[in-house]
C-alpha positions in Angstrom: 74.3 54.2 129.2 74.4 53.8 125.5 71.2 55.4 123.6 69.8 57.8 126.1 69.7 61.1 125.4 70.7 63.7 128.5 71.3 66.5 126.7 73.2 69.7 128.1 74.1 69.8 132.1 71.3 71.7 133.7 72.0 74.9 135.5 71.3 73.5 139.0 73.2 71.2 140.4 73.8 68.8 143.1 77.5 69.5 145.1 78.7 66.9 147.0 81.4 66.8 149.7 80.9 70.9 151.1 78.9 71.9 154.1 76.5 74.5 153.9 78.8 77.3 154.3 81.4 76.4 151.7 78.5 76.0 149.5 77.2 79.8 150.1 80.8 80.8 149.9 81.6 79.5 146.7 78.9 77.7 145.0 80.4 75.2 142.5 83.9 76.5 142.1 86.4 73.7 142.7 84.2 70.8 142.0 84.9 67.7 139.7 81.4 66.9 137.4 80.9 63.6 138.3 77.6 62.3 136.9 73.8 63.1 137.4 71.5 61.8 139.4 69.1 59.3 139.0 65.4 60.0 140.1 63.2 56.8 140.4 64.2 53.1 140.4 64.6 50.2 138.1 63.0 50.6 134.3 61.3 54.0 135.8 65.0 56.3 136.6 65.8 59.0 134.7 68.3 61.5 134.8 68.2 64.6 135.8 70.6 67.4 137.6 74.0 67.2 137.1 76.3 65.6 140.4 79.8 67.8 141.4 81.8 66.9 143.7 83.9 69.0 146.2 87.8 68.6 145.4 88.7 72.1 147.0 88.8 71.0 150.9 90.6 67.5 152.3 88.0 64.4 151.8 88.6 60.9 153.0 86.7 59.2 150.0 85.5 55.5 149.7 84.8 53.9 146.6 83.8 50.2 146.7 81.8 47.8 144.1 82.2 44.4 142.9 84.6 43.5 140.2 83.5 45.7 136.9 81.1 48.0 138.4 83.4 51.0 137.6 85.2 52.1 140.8 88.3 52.4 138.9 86.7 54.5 136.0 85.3 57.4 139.2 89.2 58.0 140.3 90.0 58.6 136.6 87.1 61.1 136.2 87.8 62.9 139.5 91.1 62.8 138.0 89.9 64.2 134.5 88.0 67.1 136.2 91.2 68.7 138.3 93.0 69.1 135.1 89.7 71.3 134.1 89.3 73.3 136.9 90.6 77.1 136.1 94.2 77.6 137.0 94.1 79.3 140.2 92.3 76.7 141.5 94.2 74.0 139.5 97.6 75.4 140.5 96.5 74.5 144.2 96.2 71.0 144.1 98.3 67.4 142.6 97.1 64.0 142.1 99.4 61.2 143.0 97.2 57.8 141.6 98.5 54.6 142.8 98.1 52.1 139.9 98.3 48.6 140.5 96.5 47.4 137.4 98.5 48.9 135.1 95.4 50.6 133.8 95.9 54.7 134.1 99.0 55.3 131.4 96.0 54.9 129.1 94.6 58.4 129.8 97.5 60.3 127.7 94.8 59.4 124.5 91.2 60.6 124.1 88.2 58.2 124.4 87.4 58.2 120.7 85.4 54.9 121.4 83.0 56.9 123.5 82.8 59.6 121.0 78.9 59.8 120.4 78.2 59.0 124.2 80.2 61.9 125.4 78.5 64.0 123.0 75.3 63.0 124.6 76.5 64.5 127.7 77.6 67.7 125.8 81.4 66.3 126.1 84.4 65.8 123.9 87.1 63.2 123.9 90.4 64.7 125.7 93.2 63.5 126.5 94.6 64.0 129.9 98.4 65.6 130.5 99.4 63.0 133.2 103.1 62.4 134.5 103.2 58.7 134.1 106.1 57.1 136.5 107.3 53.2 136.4 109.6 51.7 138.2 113.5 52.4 137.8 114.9 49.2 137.5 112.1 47.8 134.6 112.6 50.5 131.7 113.5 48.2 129.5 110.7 46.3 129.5 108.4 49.1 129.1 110.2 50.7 126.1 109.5 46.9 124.7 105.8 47.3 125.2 106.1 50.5 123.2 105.0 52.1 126.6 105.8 56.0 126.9 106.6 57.1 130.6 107.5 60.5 131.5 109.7 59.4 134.8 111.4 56.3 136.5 110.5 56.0 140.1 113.1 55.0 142.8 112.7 54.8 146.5 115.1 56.4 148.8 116.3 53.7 150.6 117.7 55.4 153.5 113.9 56.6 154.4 112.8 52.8 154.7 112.2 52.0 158.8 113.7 48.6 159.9 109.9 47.5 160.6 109.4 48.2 157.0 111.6 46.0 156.5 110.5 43.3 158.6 107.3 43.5 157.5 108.4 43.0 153.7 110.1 40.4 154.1 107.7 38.0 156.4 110.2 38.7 159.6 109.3 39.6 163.3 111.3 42.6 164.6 112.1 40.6 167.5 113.3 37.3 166.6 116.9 37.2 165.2 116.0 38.1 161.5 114.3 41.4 162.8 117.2 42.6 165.0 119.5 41.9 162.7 117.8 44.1 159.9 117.1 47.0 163.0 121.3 46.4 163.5 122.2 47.0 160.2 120.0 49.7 159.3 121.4 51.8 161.9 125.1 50.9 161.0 124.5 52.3 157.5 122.8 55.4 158.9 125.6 56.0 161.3 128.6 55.5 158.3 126.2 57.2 155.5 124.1 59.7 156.9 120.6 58.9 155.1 122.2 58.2 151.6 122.8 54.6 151.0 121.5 52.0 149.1 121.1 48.3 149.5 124.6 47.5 148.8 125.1 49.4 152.1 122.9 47.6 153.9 124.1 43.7 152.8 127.6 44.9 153.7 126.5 46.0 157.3 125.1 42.9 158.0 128.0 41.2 156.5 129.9 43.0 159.5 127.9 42.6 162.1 130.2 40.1 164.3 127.2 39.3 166.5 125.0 37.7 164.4 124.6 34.5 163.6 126.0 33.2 159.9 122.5 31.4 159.6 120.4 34.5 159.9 123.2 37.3 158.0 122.9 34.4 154.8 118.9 34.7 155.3 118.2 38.6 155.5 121.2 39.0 152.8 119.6 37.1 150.6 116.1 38.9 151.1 117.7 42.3 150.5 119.4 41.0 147.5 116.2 40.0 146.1 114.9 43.2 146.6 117.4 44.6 144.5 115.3 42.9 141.6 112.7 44.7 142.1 114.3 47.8 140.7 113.2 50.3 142.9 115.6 51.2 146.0 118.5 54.1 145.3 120.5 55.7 147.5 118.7 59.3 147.0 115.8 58.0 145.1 112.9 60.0 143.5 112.2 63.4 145.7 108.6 64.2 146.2 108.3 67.3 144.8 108.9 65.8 141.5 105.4 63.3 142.2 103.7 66.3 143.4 103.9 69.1 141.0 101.1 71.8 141.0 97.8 71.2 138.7 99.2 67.6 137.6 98.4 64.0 137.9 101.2 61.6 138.8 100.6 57.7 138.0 102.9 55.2 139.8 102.7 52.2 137.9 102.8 49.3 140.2 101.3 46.5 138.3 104.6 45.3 137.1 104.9 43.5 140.6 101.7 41.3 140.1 102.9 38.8 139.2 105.9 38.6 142.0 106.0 36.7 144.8 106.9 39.8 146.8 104.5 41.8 144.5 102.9 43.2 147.6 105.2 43.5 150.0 106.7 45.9 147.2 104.3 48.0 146.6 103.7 48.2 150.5 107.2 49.9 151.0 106.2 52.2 147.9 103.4 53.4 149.1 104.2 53.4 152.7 107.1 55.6 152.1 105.1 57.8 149.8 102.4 58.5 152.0 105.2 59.1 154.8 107.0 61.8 152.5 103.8 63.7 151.1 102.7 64.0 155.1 105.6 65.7 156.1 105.7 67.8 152.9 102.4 69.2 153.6 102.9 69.7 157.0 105.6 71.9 156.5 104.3 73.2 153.6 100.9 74.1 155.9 102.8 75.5 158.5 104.6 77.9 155.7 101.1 79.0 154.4 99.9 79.9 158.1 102.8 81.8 158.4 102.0 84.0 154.6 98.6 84.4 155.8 99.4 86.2 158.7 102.2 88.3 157.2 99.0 88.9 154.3 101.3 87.3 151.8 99.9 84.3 149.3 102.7 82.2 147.5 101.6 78.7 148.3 104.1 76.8 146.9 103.7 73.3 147.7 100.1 72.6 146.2 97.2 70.1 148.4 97.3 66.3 147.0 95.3 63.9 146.4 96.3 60.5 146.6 94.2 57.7 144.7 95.1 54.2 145.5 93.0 51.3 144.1 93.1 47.8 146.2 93.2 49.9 149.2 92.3 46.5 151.4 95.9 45.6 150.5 97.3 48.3 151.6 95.4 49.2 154.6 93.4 46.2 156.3 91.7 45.5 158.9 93.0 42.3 160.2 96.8 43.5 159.7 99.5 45.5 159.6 101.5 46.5 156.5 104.5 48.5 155.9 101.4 51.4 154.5 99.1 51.2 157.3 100.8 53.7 159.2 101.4 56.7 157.2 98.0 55.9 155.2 96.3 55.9 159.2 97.4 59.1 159.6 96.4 60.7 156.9 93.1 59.0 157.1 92.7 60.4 160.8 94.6 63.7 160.7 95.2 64.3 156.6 92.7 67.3 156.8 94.9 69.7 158.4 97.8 69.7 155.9 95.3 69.9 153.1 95.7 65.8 152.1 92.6 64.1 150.4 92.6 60.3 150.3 90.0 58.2 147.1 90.4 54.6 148.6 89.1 52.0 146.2 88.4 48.6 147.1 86.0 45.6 146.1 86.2 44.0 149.6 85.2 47.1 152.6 84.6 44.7 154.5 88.5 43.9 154.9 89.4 47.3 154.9 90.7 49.1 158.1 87.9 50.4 160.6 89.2 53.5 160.7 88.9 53.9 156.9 85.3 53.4 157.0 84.1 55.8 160.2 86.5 58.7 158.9 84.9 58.4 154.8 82.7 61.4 155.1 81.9 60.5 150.9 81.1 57.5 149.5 80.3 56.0 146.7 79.3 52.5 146.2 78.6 50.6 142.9 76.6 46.9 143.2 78.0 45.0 145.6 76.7 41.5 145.9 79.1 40.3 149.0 77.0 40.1 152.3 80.1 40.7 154.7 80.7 43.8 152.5 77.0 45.0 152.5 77.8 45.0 156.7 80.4 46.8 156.3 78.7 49.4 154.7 76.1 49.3 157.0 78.1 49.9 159.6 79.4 53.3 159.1 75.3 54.3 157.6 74.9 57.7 159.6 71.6 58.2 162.2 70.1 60.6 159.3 70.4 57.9 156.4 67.2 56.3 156.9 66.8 53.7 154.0 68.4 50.2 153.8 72.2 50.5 151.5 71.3 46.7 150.3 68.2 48.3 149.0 68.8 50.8 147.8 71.8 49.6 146.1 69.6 47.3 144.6 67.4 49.8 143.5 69.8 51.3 141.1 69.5 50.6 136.9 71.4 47.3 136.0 73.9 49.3 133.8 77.5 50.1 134.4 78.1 53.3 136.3 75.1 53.6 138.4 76.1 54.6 142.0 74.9 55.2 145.3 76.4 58.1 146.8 76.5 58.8 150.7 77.2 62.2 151.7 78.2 62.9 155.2 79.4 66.6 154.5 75.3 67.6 153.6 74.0 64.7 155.7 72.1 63.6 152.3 72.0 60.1 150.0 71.9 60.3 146.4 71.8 58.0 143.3 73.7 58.9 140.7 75.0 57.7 137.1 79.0 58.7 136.0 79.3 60.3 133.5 81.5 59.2 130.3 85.4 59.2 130.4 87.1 61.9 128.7 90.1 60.2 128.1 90.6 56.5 127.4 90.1 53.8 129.9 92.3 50.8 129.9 90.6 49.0 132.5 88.0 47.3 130.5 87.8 43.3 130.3 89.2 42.2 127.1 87.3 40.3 125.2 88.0 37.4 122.0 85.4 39.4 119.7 86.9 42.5 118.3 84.5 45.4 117.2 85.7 47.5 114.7 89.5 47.2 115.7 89.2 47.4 119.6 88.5 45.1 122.1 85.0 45.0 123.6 83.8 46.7 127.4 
């Protein structure tokens, strides 16, 4: 991108994401600037009109790319944008981004290292007014890193399913270790109500007198290790607080990478999550039905956005985790209660099916993977007519060149992102430093 000149935005404009009748209705009001788009191929593209996207309606959204290509860097522009749409557009809508690189917290600080690119593109640096959540139980270790947080994340353990469970901890529900879990589960509901914590949970099975010692000493010990990981309360963190209107929330979950149980963790999280915004905006939807029939307007739970980046953990094809539920149905019936889901993966072809057919946008950086280039493939539309491997190929060999495919306006563009506003901490570091920071 460096050393081409693009000058101002241009007046007309590419939206993505709205049908033909949102677009009359409102033209370019709630749409994130994205990028432009790139007319010609190889040493011949140029820029040209500036690329919006639609962040107003629900959108099941699909970013994929090999490693580097800048999938990451599109959720934090998206991001960037919603905290620049006017406020009573703003004020309607939260961003929960799940981070499991440990790469978002970064955004608090402008992108003084882009300074002179971003005033190509008739931009500023900014820093971005995010709510940056870790996890309860590992403050410590971030106040050594010199890490600023804004709020410590705990799960309420009481919403966790037995099944959850199992599936954490490598147990079926149906073999002793399962049952077991399922047994004392419901003995802590029944004496606590839904407010109890793990301690609760070791001392049912502890009491359970039909269980054998063998399998109490094994699932006691997987719930004690799960007190290490610093994240189950008794009441836990209450939703509202992740999903305030015209914010971002980050949920750093990178601290569990290097766990053994790193992803069974962030599973539960995200799982439970999922499950809580769902039924927040259901009710929350069923409240605004309710105002616009009595011609009233307070909205007060605002429409979400939820980012998550590895979404092939989280949601594959080939398996079930303790997030394939909730994040299934909010892929297949999120559009209703005003839910928007940005899955980013390098691997689509290990994500879940239903992922892929329900995407109405995606966007795809290189991808050089042929089972991935299938998958891609395989959710192409009847009116794309050119080959994805081509034209994929087609794009400049720079960082941030995209292929977008638009199933809203039934259209295919190429397109280049535009700068980040704020600063991007998911770079590769690199041995040479230039001028006191590491390289891109």
């Amino acid at each position: 991108m460096a050393g081409r000149k693009f000058g101002a935005p241009m007046p007309e404009r590419i939206v993505v994401g709205r049908d033909r009748e949102d677009a009359q209705a409102y033209g370019e009001k709630g749409t994130a600037f994205l990028g432009k788009h790139i007319v010609g191929k190889g040493e011949e593209a140029h820029l040209t009109t500036g690329v919006l996207i639609d962040v107003a309606r629900p959108h099941v959204v699909l970013v994929v790319g090999k490693r580097g290509s800048g999938k990451s860097y599109d959720a934090g522009i998206i991001a960037e944008e919603m905290t620049r749409l006017p406020q009573e557009v703003r004020q309607n809508l939260s961003v929960i981004i799940i981070d499991t690189m440990g790469i978002y917290w970064s955004m608090k600080k402008p992108n003084e290292r882009d300074r002179e690119l971003l005033k190509e593109w008739g931009l500023k640096p900014q820093g971005i007014d995010i709510e940056f959540f870790i996890p309860k139980g590992h403050a410590g270790e971030y106040d050594k890193a010199g890490i600023e947080y804004d709020g410590m994340l705990a799960l309420p353990c009481g919403e966790i399913k037995p099944e959850d469970w199992c599936m954490a901890f490598g147990f079926s529900q149906v073999d002793p270790h399962g049952i077991a879990i399922e047994r004392a589960v419901k003995h802590a509901r029944k004496l606590h109500g839904g407010a109890f914590g793990i301690e609760e949970l070791t001392k049912s099975i502890g009491d359970d007198k039909t269980t054998e010692k063998q399998v109490k000493d094994a699932v006691s010990n997987r719930f004690l290790a799960a007190m290490e990981w610093g994240l189950f309360e008794k009441k836990g963190t209450t939703i509202s607080r992740l999903m305030q209107p015209g914010k971002i929330a980050v949920i750093d979950t990178s601290h569990y990478a290097s766990a053994s149980a790193g992803w069974s963790v962030r599973n539960l999280l995200v799982g439970l999550v999922s499950r809580m915004v769902y039924q927040e905006r259901v009710l929350a939807r069923k409240a605004e039905e309710n105002e616009a029939m009595a011609g009233e307007g307070k909205g007060q739970v605002p429409m979400v956005w939820i980012m998550i980046d590895e979404a092939h953990q989280f949601l594959p094809g080939d398996a079930s985790t303790p997030a394939s539920e909730p994040l299934l149905t909010m892929v297949r019936q999120g559009r209703e209660p005003g839910i928007s889901l940005l899955l980013i993966t390098q691997r689509p072809g290990k994500l879940h099916e239903d992922a892929l057919a329900q995407a109405d946008l995606v966007i795809s950086h290189r991808l050089t993977s042929r089972a991935d280039i299938e998958a891609l493939r395989s959710i192409m539309q009847t009116y794309v007519l050119e080959d994805i491997e081509e034209l994929i190929n087609s794009l400049p060999r720079q960082k941030g060149t995209a292929v977008i495919l638009d199933d809203n306006s039934e259209r295919l563009f190429a397109i280049q992102v535009r700068p980040r506003l704020s600063w991007h901490a998911g770079g590769s570091p690199s041995a040479i430093k230039k001028k006191g920071m590491f390289e891109e």
